[in-house]
N, C-alpha and C positions, 0 to 999 in steps of 0.2 A: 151704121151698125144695127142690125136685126137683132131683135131680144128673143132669144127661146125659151124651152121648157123641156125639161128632158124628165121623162117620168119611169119608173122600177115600177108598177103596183100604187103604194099607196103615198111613195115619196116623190114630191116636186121640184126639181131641182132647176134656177130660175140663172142661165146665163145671157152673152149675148158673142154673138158672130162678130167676126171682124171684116174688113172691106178688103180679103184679098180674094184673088180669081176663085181658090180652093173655097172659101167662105160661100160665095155667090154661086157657087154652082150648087153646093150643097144646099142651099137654100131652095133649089128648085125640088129637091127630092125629096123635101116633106111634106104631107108628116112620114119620117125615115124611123125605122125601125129597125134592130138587132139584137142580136143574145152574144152573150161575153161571159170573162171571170173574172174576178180580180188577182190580180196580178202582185198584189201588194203595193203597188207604187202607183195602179193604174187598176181600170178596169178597159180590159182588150174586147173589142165586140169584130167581128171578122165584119169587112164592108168593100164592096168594090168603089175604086178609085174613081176617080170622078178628072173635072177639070183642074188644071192647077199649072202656077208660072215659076220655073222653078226657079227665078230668082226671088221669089219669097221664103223660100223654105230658110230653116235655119238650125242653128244646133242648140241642143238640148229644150229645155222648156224652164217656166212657171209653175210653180204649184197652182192647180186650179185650169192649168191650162185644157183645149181641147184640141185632139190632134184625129186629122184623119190623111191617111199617108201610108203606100204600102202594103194597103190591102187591111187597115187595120182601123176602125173608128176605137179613139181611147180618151178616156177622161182620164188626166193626168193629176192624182190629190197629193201624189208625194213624190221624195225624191228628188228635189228640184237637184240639190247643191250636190251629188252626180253624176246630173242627164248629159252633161257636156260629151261625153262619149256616145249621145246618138246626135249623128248628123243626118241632114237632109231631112227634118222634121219640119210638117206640113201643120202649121196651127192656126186652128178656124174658128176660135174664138174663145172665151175664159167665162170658169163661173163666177157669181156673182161673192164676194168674199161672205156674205153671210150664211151663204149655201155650202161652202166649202165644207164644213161637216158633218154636213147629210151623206154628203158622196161616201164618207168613213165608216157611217151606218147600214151601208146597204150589204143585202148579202151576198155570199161570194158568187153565187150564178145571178144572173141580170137578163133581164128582158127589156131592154129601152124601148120607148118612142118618142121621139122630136117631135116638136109640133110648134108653131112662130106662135109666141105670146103674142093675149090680148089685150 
């Protein structure tokens, strides 16, 4: 599991990747940049798909979770108990539970950049 950083401007937001194909590919693509909204339950940043096994995917998510799947890189802060109504969700990693309030803070247009922690 690769630890990253995902930054808005002046907020750092400290997760880590998980060991699936989608994960590992993603990993080759940073530091990965995007702009999004929030969505209320997520912030959507448009991102082209990458590799991935579709027997990883799965339905719904985690609060904190991070999904990219479908044409869509999304930090998932809310909503968990829900998500059950999306399937085929692509999740490549979670934030760190301390971080998970930051994400709440940010405002509604976002400019991310990934980048693998040091």
């Amino acid at each position: 599991m690769k630890d990253i950083v995902i930054t808005d401007g002046n907020v750092e937001i400290k997760a880590k990747l998980n060991d699936t194909v989608a994960a590992k590919d993603f990993e080759t693509r940073l530091p990965f940049k995007c702009s999004g909204f929030d969505s209320g339950v997520d912030y959507c940043c448009s991102a082209k798909e990458g590799k991935f096994d579709p027997n990883e995917q799965q339905v719904g998510w985690k609060n904190g979770d991070i999904s990219l799947g479908g044409g869509w890189f999304a930090l998932l802060y809310d909503g968990e108990e829900n998500s059950d109504s999306y399937k085929d969700m692509m999740i490549i990693g979670h934030i760190n539970e301390d971080d998970l309030a930051l994400v709440k803070e940010l405002p509604r247009q976002v400019d991310f950049t990934v980048i693998e922690a040091e």
